[in-house]
N, CA, C and O atoms as CSV, one atom per row, in Angstrom:
chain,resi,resn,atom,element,x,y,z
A,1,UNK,N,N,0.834,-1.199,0.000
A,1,UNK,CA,C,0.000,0.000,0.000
A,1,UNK,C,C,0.879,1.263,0.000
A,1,UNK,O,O,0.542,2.268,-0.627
A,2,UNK,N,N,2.008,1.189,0.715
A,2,UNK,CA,C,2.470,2.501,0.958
A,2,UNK,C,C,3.320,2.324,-0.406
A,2,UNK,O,O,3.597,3.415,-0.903
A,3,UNK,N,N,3.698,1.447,-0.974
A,3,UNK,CA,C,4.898,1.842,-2.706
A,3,UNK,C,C,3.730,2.211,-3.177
A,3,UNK,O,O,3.848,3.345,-3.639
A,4,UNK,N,N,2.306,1.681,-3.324
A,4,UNK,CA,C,1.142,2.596,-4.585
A,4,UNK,C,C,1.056,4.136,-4.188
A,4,UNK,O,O,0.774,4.962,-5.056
A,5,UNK,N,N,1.316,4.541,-2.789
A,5,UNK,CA,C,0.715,5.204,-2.632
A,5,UNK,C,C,2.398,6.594,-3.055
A,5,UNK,O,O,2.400,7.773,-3.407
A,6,UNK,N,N,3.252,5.841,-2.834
A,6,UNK,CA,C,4.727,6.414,-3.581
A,6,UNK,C,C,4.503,6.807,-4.845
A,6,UNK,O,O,4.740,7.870,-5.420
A,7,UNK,N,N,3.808,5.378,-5.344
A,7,UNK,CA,C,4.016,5.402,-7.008
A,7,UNK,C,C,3.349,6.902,-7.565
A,7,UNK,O,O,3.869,7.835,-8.176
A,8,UNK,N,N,1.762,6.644,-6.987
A,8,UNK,CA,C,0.791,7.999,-7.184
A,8,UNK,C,C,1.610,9.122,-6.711
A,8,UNK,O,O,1.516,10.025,-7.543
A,9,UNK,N,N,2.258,9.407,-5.881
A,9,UNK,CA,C,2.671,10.804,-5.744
A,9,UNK,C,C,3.637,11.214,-6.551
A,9,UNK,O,O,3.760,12.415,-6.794
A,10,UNK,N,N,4.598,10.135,-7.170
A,10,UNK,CA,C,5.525,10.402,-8.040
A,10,UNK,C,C,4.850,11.137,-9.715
A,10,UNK,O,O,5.158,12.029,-10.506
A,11,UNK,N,N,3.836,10.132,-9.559
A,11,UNK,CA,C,3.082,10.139,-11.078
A,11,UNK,C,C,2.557,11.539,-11.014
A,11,UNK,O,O,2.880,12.266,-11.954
A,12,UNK,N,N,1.786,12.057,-10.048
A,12,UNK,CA,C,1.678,13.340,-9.910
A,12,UNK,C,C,2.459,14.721,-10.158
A,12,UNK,O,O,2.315,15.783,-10.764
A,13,UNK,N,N,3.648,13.861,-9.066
A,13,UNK,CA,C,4.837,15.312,-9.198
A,13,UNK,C,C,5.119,15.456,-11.031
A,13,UNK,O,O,5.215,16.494,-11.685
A,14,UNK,N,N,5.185,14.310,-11.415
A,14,UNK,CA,C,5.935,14.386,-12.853
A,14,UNK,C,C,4.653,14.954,-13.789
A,14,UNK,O,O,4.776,15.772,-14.702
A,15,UNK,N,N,3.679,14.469,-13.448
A,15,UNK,CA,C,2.762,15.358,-14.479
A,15,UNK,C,C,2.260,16.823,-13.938
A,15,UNK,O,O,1.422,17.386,-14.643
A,16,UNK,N,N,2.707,17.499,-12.724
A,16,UNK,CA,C,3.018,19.075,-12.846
A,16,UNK,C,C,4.250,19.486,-13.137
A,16,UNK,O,O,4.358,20.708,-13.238
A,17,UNK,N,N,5.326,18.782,-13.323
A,17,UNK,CA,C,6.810,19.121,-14.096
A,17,UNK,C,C,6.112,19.187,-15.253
A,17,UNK,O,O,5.919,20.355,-15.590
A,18,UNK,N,N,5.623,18.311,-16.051
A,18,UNK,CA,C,5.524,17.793,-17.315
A,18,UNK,C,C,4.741,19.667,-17.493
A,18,UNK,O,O,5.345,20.599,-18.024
A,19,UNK,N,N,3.657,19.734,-17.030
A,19,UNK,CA,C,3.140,20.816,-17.482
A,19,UNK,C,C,3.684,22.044,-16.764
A,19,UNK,O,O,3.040,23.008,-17.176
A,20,UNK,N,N,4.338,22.318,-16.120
A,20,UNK,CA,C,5.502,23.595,-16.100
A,20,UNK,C,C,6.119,23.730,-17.028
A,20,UNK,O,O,6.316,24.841,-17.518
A,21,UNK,N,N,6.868,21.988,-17.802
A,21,UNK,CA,C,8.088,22.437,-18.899
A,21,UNK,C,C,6.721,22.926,-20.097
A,21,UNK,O,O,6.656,24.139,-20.299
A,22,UNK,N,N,6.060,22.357,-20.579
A,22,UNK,CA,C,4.848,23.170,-21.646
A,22,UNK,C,C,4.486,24.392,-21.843
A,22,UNK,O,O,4.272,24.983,-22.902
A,23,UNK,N,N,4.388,24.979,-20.057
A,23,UNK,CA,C,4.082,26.728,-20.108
A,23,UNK,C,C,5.528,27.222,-20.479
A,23,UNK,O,O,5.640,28.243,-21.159
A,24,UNK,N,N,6.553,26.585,-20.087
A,24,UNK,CA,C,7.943,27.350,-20.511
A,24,UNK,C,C,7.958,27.141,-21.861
A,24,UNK,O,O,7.517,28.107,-22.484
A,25,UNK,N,N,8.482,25.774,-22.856
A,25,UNK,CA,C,8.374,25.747,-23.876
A,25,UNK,C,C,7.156,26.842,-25.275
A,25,UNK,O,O,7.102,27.136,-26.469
A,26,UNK,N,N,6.525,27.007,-24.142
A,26,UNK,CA,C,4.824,27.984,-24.705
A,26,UNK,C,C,5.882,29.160,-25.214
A,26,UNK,O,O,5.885,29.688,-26.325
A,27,UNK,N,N,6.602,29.375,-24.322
A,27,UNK,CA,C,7.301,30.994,-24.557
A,27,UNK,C,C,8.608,30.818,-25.702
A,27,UNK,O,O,8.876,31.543,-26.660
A,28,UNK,N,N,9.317,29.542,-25.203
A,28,UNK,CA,C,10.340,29.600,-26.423
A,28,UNK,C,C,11.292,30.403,-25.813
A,28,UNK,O,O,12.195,30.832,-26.531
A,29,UNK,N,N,11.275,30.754,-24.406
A,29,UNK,CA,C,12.751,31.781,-23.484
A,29,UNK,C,C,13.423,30.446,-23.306
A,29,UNK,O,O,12.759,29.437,-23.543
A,30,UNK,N,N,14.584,30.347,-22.940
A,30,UNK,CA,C,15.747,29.876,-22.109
A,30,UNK,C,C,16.291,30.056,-21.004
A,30,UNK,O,O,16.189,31.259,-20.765
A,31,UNK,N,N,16.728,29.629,-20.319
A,31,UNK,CA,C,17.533,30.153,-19.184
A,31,UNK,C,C,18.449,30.839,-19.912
A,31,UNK,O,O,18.353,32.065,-19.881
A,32,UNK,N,N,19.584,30.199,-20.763
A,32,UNK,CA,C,20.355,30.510,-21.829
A,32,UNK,C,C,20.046,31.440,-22.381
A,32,UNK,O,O,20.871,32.335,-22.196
A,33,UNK,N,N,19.070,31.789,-23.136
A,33,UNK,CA,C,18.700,32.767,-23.886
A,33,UNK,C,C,18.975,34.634,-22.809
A,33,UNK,O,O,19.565,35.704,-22.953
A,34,UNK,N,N,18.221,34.044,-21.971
A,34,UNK,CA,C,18.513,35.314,-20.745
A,34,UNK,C,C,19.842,35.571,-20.193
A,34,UNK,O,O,20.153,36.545,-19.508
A,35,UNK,N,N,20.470,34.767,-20.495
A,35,UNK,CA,C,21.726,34.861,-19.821
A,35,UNK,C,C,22.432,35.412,-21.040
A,35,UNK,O,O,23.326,36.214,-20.773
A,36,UNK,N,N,22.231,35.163,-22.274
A,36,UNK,CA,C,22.288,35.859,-23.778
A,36,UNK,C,C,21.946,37.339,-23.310
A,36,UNK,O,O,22.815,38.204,-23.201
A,37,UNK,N,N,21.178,37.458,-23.159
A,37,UNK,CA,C,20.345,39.206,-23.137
A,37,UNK,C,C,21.057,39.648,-21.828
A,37,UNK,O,O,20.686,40.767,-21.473
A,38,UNK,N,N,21.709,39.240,-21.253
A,38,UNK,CA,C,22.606,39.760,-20.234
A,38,UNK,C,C,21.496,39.798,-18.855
A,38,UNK,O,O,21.911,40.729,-18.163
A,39,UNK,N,N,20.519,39.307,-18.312
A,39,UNK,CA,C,20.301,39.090,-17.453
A,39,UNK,C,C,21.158,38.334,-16.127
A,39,UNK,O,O,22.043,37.527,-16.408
A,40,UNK,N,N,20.966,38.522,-15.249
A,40,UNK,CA,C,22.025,37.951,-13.732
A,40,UNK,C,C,20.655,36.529,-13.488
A,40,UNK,O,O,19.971,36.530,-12.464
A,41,UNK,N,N,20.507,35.663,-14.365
A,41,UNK,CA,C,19.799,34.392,-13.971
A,41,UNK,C,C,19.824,34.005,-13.016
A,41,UNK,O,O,18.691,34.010,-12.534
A,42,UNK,N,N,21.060,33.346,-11.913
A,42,UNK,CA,C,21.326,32.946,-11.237
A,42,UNK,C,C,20.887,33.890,-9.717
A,42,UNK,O,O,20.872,33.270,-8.654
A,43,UNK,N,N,20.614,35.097,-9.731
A,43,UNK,CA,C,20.084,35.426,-9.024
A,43,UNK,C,C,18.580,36.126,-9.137
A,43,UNK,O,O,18.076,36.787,-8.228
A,44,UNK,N,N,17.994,35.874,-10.352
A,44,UNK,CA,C,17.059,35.928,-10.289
A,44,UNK,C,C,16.316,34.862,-9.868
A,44,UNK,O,O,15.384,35.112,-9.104
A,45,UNK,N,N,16.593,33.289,-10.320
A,45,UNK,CA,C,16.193,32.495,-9.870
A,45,UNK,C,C,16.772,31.990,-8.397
A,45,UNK,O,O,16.549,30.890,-7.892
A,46,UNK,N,N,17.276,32.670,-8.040
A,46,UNK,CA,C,17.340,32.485,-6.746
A,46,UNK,C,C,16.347,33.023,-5.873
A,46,UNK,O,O,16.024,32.488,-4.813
A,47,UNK,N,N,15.815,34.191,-6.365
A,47,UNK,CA,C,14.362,34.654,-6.012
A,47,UNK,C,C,13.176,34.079,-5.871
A,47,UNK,O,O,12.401,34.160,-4.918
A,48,UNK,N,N,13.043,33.316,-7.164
A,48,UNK,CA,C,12.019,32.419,-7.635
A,48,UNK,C,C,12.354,31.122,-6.390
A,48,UNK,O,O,11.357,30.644,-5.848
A,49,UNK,N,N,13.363,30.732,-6.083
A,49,UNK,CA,C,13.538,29.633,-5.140
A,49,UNK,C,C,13.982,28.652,-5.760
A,49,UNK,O,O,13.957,27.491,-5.351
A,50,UNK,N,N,14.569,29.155,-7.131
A,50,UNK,CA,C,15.328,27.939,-7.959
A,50,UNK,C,C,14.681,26.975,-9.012
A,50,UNK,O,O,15.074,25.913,-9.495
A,51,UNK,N,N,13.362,27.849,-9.224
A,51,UNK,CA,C,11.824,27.187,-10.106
A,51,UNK,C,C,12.004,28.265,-11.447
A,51,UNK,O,O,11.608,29.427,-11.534
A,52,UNK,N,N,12.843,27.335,-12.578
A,52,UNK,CA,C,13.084,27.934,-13.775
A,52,UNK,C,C,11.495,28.361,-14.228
A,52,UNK,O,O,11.306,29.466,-14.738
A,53,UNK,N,N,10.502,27.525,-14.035
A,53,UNK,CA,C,9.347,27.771,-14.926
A,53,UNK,C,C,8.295,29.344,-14.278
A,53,UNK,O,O,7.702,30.304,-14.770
A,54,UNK,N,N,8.587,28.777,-12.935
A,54,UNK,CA,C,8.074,30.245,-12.726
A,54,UNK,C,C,8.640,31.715,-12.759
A,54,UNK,O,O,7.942,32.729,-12.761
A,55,UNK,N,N,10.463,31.655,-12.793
A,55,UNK,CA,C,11.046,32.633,-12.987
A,55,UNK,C,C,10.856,33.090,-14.928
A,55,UNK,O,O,11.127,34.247,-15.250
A,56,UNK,N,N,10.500,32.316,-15.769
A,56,UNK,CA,C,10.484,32.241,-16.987
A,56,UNK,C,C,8.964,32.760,-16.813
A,56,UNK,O,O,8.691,33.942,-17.023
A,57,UNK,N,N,8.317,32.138,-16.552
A,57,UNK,CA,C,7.013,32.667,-16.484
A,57,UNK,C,C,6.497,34.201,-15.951
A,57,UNK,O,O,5.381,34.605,-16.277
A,58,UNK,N,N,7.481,35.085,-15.033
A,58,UNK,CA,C,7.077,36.147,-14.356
A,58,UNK,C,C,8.118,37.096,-15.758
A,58,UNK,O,O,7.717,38.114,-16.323
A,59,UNK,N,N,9.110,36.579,-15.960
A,59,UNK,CA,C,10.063,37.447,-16.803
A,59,UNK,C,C,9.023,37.758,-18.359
A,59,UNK,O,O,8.846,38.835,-18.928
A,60,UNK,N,N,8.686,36.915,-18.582
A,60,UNK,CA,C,7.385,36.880,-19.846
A,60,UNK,C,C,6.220,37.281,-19.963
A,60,UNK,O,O,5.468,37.148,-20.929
A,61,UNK,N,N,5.944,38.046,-18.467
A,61,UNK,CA,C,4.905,39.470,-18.579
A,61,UNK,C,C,5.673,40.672,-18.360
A,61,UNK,O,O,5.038,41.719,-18.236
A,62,UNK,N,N,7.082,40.703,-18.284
A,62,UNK,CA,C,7.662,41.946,-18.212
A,62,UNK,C,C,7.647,42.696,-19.868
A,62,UNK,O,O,8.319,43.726,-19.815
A,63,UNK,N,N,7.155,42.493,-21.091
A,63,UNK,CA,C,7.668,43.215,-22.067
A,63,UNK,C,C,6.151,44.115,-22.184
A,63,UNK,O,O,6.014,45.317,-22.415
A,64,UNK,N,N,5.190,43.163,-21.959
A,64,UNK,CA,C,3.757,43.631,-21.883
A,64,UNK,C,C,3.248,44.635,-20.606
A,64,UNK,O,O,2.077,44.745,-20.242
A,65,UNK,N,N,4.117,45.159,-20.169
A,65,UNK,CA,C,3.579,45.326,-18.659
A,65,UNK,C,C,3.224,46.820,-19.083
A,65,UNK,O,O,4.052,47.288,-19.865
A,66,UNK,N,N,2.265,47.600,-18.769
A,66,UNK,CA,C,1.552,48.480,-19.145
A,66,UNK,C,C,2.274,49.959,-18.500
A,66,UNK,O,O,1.790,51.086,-18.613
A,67,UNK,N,N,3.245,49.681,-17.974
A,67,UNK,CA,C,4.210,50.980,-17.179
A,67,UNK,C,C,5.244,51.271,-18.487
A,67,UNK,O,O,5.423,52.459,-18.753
A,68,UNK,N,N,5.798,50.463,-19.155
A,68,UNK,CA,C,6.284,50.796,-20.027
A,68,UNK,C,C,5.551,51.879,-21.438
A,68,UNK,O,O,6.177,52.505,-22.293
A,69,UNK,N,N,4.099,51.777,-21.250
A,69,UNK,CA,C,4.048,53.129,-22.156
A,69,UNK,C,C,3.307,54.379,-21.506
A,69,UNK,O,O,3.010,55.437,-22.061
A,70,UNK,N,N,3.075,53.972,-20.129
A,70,UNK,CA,C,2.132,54.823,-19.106
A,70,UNK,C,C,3.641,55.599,-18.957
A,70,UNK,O,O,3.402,56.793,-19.135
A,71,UNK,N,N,4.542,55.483,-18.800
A,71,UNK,CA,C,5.901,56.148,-18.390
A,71,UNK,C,C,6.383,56.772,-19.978
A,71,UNK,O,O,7.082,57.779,-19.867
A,72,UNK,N,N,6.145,56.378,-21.273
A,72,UNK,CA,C,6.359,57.113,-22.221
A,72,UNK,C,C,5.057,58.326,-22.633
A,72,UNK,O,O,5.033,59.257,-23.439
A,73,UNK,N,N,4.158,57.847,-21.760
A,73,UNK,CA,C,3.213,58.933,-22.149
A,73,UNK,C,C,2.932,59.613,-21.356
A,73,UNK,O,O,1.917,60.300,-21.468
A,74,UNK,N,N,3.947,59.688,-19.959
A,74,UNK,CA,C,3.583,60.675,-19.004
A,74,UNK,C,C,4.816,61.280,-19.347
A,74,UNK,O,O,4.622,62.398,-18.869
A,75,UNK,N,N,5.916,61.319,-19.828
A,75,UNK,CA,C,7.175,62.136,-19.991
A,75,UNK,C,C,6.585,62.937,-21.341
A,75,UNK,O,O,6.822,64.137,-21.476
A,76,UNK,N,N,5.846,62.235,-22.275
A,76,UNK,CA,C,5.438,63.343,-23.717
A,76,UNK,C,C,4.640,64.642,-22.951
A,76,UNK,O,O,4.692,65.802,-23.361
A,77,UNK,N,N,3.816,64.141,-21.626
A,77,UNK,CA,C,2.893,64.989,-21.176
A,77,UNK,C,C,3.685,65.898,-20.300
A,77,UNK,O,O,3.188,67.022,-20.231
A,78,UNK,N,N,4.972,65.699,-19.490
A,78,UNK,CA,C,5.132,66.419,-18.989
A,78,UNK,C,C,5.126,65.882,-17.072
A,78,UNK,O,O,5.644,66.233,-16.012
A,79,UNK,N,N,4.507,65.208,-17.413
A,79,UNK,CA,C,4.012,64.830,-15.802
A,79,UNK,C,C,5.146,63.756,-15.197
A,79,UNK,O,O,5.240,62.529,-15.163
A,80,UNK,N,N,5.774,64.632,-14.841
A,80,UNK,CA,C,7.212,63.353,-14.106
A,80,UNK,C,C,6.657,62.988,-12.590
A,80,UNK,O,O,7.435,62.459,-11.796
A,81,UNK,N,N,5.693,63.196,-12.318
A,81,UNK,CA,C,5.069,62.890,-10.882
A,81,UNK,C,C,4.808,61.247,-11.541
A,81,UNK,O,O,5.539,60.327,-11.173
A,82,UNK,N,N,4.013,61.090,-12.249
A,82,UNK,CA,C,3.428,59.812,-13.084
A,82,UNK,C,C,5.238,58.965,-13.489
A,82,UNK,O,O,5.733,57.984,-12.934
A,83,UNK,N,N,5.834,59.839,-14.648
A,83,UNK,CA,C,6.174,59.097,-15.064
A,83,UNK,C,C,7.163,58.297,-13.846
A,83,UNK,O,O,7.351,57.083,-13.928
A,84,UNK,N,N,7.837,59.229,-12.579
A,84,UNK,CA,C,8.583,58.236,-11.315
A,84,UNK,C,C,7.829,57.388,-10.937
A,84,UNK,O,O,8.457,56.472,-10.405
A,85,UNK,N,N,6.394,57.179,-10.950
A,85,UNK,CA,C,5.264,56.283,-10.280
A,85,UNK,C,C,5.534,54.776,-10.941
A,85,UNK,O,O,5.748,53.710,-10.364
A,86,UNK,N,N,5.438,55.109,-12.500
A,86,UNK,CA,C,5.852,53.942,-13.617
A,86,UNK,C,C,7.234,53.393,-13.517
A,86,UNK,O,O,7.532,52.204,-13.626
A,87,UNK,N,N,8.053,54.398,-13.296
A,87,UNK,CA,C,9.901,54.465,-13.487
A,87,UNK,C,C,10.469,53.257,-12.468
A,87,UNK,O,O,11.405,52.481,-12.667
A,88,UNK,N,N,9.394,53.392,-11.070
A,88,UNK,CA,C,9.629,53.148,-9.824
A,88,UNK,C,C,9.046,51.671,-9.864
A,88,UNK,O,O,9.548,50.733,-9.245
A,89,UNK,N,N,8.290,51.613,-10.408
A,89,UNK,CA,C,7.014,50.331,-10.166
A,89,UNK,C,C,8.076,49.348,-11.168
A,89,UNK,O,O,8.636,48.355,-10.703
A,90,UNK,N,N,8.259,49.816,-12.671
A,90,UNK,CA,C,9.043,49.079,-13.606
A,90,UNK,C,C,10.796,48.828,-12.747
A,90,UNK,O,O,11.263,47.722,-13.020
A,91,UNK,N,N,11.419,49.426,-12.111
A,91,UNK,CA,C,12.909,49.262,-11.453
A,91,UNK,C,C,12.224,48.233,-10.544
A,91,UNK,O,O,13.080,47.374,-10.332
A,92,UNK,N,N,10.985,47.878,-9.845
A,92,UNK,CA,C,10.929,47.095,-9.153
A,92,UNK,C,C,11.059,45.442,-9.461
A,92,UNK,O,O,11.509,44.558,-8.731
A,93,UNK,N,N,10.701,45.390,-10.324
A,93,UNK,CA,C,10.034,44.347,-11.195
A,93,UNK,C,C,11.289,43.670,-12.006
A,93,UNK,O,O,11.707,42.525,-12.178
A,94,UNK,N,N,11.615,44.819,-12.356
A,94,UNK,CA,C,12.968,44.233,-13.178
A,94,UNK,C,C,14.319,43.811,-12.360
A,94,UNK,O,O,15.168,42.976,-12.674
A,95,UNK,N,N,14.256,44.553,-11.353
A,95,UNK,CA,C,15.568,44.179,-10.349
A,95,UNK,C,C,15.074,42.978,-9.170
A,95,UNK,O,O,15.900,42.286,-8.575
A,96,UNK,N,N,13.882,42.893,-9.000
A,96,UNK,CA,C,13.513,41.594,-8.686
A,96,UNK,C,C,13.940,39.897,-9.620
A,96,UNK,O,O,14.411,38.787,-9.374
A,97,UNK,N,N,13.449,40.602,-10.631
A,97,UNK,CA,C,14.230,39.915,-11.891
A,97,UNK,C,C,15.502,39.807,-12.392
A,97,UNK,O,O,16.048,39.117,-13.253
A,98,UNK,N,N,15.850,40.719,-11.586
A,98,UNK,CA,C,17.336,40.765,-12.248
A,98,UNK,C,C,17.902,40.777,-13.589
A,98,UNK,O,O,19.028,40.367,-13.867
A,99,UNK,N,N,16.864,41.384,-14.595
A,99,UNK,CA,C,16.935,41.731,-15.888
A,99,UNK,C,C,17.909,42.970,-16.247
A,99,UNK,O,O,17.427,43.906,-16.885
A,100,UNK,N,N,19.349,43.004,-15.832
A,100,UNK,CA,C,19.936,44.101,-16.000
A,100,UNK,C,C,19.928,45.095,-17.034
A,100,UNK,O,O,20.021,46.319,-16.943
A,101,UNK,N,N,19.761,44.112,-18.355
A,101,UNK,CA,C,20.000,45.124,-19.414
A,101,UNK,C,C,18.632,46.666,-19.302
A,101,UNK,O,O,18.739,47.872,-19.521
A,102,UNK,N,N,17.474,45.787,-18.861
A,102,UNK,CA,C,16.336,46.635,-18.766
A,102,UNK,C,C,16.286,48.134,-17.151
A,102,UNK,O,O,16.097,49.334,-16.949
A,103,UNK,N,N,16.688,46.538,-16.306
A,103,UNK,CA,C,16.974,47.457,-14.894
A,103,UNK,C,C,18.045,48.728,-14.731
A,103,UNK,O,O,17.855,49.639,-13.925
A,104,UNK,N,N,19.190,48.650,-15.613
A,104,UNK,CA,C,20.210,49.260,-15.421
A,104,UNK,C,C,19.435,50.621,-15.795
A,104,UNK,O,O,19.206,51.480,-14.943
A,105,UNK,N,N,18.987,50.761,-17.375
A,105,UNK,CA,C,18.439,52.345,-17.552
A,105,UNK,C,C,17.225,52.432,-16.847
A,105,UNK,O,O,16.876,53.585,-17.104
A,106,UNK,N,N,16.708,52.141,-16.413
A,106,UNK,CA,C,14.961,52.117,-15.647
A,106,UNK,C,C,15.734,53.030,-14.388
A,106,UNK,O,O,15.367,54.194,-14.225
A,107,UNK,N,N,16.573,52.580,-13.708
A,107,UNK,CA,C,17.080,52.882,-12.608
A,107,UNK,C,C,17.789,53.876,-12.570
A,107,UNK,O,O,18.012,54.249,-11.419
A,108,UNK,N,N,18.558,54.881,-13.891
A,108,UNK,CA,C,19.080,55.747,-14.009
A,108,UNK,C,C,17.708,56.770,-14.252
A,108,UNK,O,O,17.518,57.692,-13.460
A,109,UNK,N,N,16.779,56.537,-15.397
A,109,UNK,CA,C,15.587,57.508,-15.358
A,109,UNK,C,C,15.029,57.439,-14.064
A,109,UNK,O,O,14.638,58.556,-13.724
A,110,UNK,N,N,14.860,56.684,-13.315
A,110,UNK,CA,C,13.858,56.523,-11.970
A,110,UNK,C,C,14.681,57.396,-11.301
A,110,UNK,O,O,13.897,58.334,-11.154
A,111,UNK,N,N,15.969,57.837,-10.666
A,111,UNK,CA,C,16.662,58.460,-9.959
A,111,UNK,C,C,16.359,60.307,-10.578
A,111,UNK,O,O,15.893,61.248,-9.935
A,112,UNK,N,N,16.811,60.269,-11.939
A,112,UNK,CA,C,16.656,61.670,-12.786
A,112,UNK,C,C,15.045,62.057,-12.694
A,112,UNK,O,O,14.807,63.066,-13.357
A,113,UNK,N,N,13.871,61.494,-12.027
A,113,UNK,CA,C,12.504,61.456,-12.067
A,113,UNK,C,C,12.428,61.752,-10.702
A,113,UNK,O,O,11.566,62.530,-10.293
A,114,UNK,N,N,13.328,61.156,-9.864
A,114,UNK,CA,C,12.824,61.495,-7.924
A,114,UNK,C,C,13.592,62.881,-7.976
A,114,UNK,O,O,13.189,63.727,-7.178
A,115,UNK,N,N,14.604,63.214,-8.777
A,115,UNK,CA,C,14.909,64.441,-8.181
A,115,UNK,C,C,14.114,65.587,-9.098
A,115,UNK,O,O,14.134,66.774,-8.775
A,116,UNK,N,N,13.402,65.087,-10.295
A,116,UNK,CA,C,12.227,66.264,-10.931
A,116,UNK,C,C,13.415,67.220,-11.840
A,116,UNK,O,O,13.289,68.443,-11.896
A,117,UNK,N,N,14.432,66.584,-12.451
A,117,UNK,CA,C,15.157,66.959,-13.607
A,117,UNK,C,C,14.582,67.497,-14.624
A,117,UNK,O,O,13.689,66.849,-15.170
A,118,UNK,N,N,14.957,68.877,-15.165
A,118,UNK,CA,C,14.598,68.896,-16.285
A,118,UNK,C,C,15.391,68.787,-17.146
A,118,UNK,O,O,16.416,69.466,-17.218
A,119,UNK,N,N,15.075,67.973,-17.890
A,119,UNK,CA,C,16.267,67.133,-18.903
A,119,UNK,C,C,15.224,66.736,-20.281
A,119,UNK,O,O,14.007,66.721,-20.466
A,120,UNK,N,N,16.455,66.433,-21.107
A,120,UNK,CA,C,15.550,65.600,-22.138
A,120,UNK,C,C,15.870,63.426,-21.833
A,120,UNK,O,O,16.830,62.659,-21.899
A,121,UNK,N,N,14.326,63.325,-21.499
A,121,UNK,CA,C,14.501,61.803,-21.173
A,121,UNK,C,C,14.316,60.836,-22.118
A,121,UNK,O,O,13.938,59.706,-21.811
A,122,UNK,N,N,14.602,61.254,-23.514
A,122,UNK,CA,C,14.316,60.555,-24.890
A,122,UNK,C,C,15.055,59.755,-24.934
A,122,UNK,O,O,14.672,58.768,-25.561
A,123,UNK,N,N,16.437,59.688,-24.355
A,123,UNK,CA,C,18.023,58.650,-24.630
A,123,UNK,C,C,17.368,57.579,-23.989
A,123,UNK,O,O,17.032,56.511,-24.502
A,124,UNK,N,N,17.221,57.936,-22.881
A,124,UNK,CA,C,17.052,57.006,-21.702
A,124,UNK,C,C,15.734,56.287,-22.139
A,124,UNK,O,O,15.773,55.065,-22.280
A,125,UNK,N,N,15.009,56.712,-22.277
A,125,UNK,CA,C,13.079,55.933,-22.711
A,125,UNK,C,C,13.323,55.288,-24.418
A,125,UNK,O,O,12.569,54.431,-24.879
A,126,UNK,N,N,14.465,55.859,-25.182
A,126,UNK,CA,C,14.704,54.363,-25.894
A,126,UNK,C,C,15.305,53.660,-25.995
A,126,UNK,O,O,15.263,52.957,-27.005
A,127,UNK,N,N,16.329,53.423,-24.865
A,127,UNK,CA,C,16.893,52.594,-24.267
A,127,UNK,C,C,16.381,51.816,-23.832
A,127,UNK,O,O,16.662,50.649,-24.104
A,128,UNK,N,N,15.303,52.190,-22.873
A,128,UNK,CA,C,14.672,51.331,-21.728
A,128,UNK,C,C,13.700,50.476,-22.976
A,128,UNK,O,O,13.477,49.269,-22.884
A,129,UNK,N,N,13.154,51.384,-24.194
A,129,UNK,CA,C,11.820,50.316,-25.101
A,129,UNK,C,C,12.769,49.520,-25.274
A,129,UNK,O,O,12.688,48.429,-24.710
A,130,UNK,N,N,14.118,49.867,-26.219
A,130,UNK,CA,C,14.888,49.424,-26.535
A,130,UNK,C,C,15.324,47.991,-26.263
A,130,UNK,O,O,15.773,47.191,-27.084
A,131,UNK,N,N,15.071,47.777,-24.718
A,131,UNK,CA,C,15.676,46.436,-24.150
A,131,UNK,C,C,14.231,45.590,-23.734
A,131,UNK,O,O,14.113,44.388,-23.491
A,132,UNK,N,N,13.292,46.549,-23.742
A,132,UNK,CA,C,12.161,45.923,-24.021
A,132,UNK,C,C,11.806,44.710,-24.545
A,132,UNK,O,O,11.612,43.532,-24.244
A,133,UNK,N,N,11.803,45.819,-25.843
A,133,UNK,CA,C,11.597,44.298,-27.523
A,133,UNK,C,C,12.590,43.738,-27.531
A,133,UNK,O,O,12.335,42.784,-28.266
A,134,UNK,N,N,13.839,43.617,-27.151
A,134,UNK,CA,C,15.015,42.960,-26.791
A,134,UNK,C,C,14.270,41.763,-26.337
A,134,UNK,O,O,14.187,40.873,-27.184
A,135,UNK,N,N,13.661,41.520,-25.096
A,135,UNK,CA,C,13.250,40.735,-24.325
A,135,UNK,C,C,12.150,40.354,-24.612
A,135,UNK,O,O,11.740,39.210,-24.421
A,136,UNK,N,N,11.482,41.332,-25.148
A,136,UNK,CA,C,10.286,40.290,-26.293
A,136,UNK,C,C,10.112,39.743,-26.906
A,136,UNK,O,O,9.291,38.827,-26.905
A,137,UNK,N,N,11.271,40.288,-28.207
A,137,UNK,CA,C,11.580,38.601,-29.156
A,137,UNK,C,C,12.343,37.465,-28.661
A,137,UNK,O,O,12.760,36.563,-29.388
A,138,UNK,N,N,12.529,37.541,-27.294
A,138,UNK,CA,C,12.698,35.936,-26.670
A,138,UNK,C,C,11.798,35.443,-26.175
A,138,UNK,O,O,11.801,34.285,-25.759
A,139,UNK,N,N,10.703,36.337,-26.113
A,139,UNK,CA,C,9.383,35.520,-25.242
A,139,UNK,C,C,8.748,34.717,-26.637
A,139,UNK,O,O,7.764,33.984,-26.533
């Protein structure tokens, strides 16, 4: 009784692996691939707790995430109150992630936004799309 009852839990664990590797494969990212785009993997998934599918899975709503044009359309407007709100929310997300290429400029505009610079933030905001679609055509 107790090996069936082994067997069933095994059969289980492997058919929620089985469908973790499917939602990853869904995306077509890599660990590799991120580590390509210059992401710090190893400590992002150290975040995650060492669960490639869910660190792959949270990194693959970062290109869609709706701060990325709420922050280009509050700098056209003028409103740097908004756009640090977006600047701040997106540095979170990404340095949780440890997506450097994205985090590194997010984190230079987010700083030039808390102190209410007047600057031109065009370098920096296509940089930041820039590494965006970077990270989108790996999703």
């Amino acid at each position: 009784m107790r090996e069936d009852l082994r067997e069933d839990l095994r059969e289980d664990l492997n058919e929620d692996l089985n469908e973790d590797l499917k939602e990853v494969y869904k995306y077509m990212m890599t660990i590799e691939s991120l580590k390509e785009y210059g992401a710090n993997v190893e400590e992002g998934l150290g975040r995650c707790m060492g669960n490639d599918a869910l660190y792959l899975r949270l990194v693959a709503t970062i290109p869609s995430d709706p701060s990325f044009e709420q922050l280009k359309d509050s700098l056209a407007a003028g409103d740097l109150n908004t756009a640090f709100e977006k600047a701040h929310a997106l540095k979170g997300v990404t340095g949780n992630l440890s997506l450097t290429p994205l985090f590194d400029p997010i984190t230079k505009i987010t700083e030039h936004l808390r102190a209410k610079e007047d600057m031109d933030y065009s370098e920096l905001l296509t940089l930041i799309l820039s590494q965006r679609d970077r990270l989108k055509s790996l999703c």
